[in-house]
N, C-alpha and C positions, 0 to 999 in steps of 0.2 A: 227275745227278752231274756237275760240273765237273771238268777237269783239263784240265791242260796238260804237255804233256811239254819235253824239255830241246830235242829236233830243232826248231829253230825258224830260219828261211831269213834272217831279222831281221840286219844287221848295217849298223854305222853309225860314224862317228868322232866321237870325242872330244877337243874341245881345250883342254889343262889350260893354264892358268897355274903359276909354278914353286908346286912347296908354300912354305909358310910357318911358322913358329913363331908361334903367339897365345902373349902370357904374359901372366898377370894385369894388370887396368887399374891397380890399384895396388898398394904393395909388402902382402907376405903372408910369413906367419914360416917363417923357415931353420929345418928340425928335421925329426930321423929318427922317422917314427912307423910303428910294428909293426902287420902285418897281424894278421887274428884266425887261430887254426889251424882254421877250416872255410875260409876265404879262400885260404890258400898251399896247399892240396892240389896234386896233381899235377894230377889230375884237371880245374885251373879255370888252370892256367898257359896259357894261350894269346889268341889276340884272338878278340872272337866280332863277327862284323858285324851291320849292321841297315839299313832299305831306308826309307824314307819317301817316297810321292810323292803330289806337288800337282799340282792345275791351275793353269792360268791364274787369273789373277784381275782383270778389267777395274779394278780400283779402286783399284788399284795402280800403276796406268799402266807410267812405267820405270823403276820404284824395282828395285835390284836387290838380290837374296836373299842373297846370297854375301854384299853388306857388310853389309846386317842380321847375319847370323848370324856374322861376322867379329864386328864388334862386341860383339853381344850374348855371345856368346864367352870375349871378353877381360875384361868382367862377372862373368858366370857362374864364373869361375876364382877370383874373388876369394874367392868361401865355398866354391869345390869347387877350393883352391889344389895337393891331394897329386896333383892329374889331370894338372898343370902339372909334376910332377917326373919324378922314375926309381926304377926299383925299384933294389933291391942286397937280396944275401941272405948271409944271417949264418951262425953257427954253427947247426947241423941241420937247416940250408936253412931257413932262417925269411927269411920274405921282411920288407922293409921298404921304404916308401917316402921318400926323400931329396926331400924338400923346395924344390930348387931352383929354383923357379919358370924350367924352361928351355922351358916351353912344351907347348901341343899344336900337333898339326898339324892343318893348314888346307889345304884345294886349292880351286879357284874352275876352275870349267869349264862349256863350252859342248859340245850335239852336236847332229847337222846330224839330227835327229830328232824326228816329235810322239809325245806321246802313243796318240794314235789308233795307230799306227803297232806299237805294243805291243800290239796282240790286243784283245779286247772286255772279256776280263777281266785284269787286271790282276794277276798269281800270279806267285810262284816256282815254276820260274828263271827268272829276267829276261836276254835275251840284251847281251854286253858288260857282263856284270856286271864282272869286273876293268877296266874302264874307266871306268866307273860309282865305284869304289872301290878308287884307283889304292892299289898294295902298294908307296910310296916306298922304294926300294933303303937298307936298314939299319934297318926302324922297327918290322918285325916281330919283334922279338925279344922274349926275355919280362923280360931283365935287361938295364938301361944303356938301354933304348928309350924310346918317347915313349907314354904309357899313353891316347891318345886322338888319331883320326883321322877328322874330316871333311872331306867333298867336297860339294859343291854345286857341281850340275848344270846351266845353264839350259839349256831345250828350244827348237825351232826356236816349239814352237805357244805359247810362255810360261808352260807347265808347270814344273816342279823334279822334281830326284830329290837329296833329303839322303840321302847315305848316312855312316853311321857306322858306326866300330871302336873297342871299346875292350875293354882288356886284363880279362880274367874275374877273375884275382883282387883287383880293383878292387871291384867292384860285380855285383851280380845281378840279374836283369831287373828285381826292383819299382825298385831303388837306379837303376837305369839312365832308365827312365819318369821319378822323382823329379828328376833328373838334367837330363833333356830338358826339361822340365814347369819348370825354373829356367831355362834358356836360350830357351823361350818366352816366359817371363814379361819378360824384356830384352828379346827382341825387340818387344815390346809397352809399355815404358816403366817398367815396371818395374826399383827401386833396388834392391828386397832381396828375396828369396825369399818366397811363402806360407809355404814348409816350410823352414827355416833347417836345412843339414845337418850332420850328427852323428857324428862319427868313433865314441869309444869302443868299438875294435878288442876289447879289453881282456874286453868283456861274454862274447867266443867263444874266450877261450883255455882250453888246458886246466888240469884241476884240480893242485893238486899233494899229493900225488903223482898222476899221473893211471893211472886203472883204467877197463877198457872194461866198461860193464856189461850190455849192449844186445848183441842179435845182429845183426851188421852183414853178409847176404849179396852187398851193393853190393862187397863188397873181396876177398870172397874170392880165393884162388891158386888158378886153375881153368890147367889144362893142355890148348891148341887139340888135340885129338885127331882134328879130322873133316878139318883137311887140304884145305879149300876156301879157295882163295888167288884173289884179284879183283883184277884190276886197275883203277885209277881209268879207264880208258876204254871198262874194262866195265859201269860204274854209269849210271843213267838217274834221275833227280829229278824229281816229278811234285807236282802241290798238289790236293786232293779237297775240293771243297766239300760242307759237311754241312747242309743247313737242316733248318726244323724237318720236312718231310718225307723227307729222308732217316732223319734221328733216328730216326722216328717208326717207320722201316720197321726197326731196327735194336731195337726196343724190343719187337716181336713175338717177337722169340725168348727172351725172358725167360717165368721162374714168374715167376708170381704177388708169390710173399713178395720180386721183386727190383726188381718194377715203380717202386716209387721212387729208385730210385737216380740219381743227377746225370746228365747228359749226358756231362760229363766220363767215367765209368765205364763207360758202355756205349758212350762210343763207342772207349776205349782197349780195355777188351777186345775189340770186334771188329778192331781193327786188328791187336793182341798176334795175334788168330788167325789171322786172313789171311797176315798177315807169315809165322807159323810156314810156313802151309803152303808156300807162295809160296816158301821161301828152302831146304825139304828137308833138313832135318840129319836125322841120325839117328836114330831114332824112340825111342831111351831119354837123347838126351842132354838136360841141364837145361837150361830159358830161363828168361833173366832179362829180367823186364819191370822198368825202373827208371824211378819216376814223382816226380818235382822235387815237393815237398812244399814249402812257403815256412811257416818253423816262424816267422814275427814274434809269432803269436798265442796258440803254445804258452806262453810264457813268465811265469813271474808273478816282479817284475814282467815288464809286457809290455817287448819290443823298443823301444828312445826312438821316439816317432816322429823322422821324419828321418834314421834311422839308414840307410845307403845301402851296407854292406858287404852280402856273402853269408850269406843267414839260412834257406839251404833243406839239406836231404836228399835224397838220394835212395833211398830205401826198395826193394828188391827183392822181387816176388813172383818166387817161383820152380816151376817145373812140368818133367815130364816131356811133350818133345814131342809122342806119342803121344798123353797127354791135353788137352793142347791143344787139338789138331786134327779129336780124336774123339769127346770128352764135348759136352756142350751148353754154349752161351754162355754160362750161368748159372754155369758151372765157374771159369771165367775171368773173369768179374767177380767173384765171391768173392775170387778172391785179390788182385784189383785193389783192391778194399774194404779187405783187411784189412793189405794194404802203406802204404796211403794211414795206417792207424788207427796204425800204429808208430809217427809221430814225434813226440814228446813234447818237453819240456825237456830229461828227463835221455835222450834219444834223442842229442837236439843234444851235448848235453854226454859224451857217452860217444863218437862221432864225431870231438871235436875232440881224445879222451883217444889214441882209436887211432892220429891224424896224428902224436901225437909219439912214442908207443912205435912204431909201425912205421915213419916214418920219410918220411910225407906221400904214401900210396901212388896210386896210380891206382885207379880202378874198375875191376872186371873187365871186361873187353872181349869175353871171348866169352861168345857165347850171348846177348850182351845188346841189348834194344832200349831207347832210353832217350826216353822224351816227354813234353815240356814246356808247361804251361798258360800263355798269357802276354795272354787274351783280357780280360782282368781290369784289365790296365794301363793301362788308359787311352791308349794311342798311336796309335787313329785322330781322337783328339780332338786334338792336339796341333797348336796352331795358330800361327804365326808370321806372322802376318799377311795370309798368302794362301785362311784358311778351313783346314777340316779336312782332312785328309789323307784320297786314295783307298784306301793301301794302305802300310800300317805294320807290319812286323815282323821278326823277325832272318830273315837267309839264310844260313840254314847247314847243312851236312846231317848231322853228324852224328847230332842227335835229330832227332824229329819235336816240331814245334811248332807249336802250336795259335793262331792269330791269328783276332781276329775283323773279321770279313768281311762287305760287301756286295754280293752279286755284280749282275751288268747287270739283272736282273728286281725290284732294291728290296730283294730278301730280306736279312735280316741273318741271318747264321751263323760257322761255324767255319772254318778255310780250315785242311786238312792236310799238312805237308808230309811224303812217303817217298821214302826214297834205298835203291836195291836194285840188283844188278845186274841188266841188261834183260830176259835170260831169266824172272827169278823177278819182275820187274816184271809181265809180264804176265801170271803165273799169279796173282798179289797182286790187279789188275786182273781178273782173270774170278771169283777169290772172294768178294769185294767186289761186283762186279755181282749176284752170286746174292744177296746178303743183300739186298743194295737190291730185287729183282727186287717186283714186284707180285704178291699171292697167285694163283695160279692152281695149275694138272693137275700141271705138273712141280715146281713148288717150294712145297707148301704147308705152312704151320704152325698148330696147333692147341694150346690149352691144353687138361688134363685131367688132375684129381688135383693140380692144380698142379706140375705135372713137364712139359719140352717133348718135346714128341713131333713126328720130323720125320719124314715120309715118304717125305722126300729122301733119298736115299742119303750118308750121313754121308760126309764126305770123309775120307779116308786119308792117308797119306802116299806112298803109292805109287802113281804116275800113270802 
């Protein structure tokens, strides 16, 4: 198993050129257009980052990155022109975006840094990340700000690090991939998109009258009772690489009747359990595993292609700690299974009925773990002319998100990102060890009857 933790001695400068406004290469229409109500939730108001790095590329000689993708940029806005405006929010907090073509921002920067230099694997967290992915004084806002922020990096070895931000109720990671995947395409010579993009906000509004018909335990009004308060310099962010032999060791603790289940599912419930135990709540309080469901396929008809707004769920399986920690794995993918199997059309549509009678709430925050599949998107493929990227994907800690990955040995897999505080860090880490562990005396598992039977002394919560 790979990881890297956040203590890392690494540090380096960076020197930015002033930011910039890119605004579309030519003129694009003045006009207010309405977000959908699964977009303006509370819950997607904020910027969410993302990391992308290259090597070197001899064939490129001194062509430099930053004006490619400056350019390509100013392109790309041309049919993704609402990225180029500002939001404003209306009567019942309905968000909308003003049209103004005032631009995204752009940074162009250098750091006295190789690649090599960054460890053998390449994982979040990356040390000087806020340097990497300067926070321009007044753009992080979520109304009247700039809905889109790159930086381009050049490296001392001729490496790159693009990083990008951009505002969540914009777009969701597939809409974000589509997004990048058009600003490649410019960079590359390309006039006009493969995928020509597709506003029609309108598809995820709610009904009228709108009715919730759907049990929604993503939103619940849960009341913090347990009283465990972290401070951010008590958390520690780590990335676990999964191949197919870890997988494989994590797929032992299944019956029988669960042995097919996706990778996606076993390896989420091992982690939903670890985490439990790792983080100690109290042994009758409810967890919420909340797992990004992307509904573009629920739909009939389907979602436009092109369509690049917010088209996911997040579905809650919910448990009693205790059985979390204590039943067999098979427990816990069950319910992983049948969170995943809720989101339907009128799942979506009963979702966007609850934002307007309740008033576009947050998701509940306690108890909950929330992880996102993003291994699908095509982002280590995304090429600008320097070849495929080593390592693509958001850096951000509040979910855990799934990026695929090839680490130093060729293998292709999963790269995991957990954010815990350090204590329950490394009990997450010694529970996790045990599952990965190779059968042997102390930790063995056996099927029989099709039920798992563990010899290992079931972990507790009390340690």
């Amino acid at each position: 198993m790979s990881q890297q933790t956040t203590t890392t001695p690494l540090t380096f400068t960076v020197r930015r050129h002033e930011p910039e406004l890119i605004v579309p290469a030519k003129p694009t229409p003045r006009e207010l257009k309405p977000l959908s109500d699964i977009d303006d939730q509370e819950g997607l108001r904020f910027h969410i980052p993302a990391i992308h790095i290259y090597q070197s590329n001899p064939k490129m000689g001194n062509k430099n990155l930053a004006s490619v993708i400056r350019d390509a940029l100013a392109k790309a806005l041309v049919f993704y022109y609402p990225f180029a405006g500002r939001l404003k929010e209306g009567p019942g907090r309905k968000l909308m975006v003003d049209c103004s073509g005032q631009g995204a921002l752009f940074i162009e920067a250098e750091a006295d840094v190789t690649l090599k230099q960054f460890g053998v694997e390449l994982q979040p967290p990356f040390p000087c990340r806020e340097e990497l992915l300067y926070d321009v004084p007044g753009s992080s806002g979520i109304l009247d700000s700039p809905l889109l922020l790159i930086q381009v990096t050049r490296l001392l070895c001729g490496g790159f690090i693009l990083a990008v931000r951009f505002n969540h109720t914009m777009c969701d990671g597939f809409g974000y991939a589509q997004f990048m995947t058009t600003l490649s395409e410019m960079t590359n010579g390309a006039s006009v998109p493969s995928i020509l993009p597709v506003w029609q906000r309108e598809l995820l509004c709610a009904r009228e009258p709108p009715h919730v018909t759907c049990t929604h335990h993503e939103y619940d009004k849960v009341a913090d009772t347990n009283g465990k308060i972290f401070t951010l310099n008590d958390m520690e962010r780590r990335s676990f690489f999964f191949g197919p032999t870890q997988i494989s060791a994590l797929r032992r603790f299944l019956p029988t009747h669960l042995k097919g289940c996706t990778t996606f599912e076993v390896l989420t419930a091992s982690l939903w359990r670890c985490r439990t135990i790792a983080i100690q709540p109290n042994l009758e309080d409810d967890m919420r595993m909340m797992i990004i469901v992307n509904a573009r396929s629920k739909f009939k008809p389907m979602i436009p292609v092109g369509y690049y707004g917010n088209v996911f769920a997040y579905p809650a399986a919910i448990s009693k700690a205790q059985d979390i920690c204590n039943k067999p794995l098979g427990y816990t993918l069950e319910l992983v299974k049948k969170a995943k199997s809720e989101v339907t059309e009128e799942y979506m549509r009963s979702v966007a009925d609850l934002m307007v009678i309740r008033g576009r709430p947050l998701f509940t925050t306690v108890g909950s773990y929330i992880v996102s599949d993003v291994t699908r998107f095509g982002l280590l493929e995304l090429d600008f002319g320097w070849g495929k990227s080593v390592y693509a994907g958001p850096d951000f800690h509040v979910a855990s998100f799934y990026t695929r990955y090839i680490n130093r040995k060729g293998e292709s897999g999963i790269l995991a990102s957990v954010w815990l505080p350090a204590i329950a860090m490394k009990r997450f880490v010694e529970e996790l060890d045990k599952m990965l562990a190779p059968d042997d005396n102390d930790y063995h598992v056996i099927q029989e009857d099709s039920q798992l039977i563990q010899k290992y002394n079931l972990p507790t919560m009390i340690r």
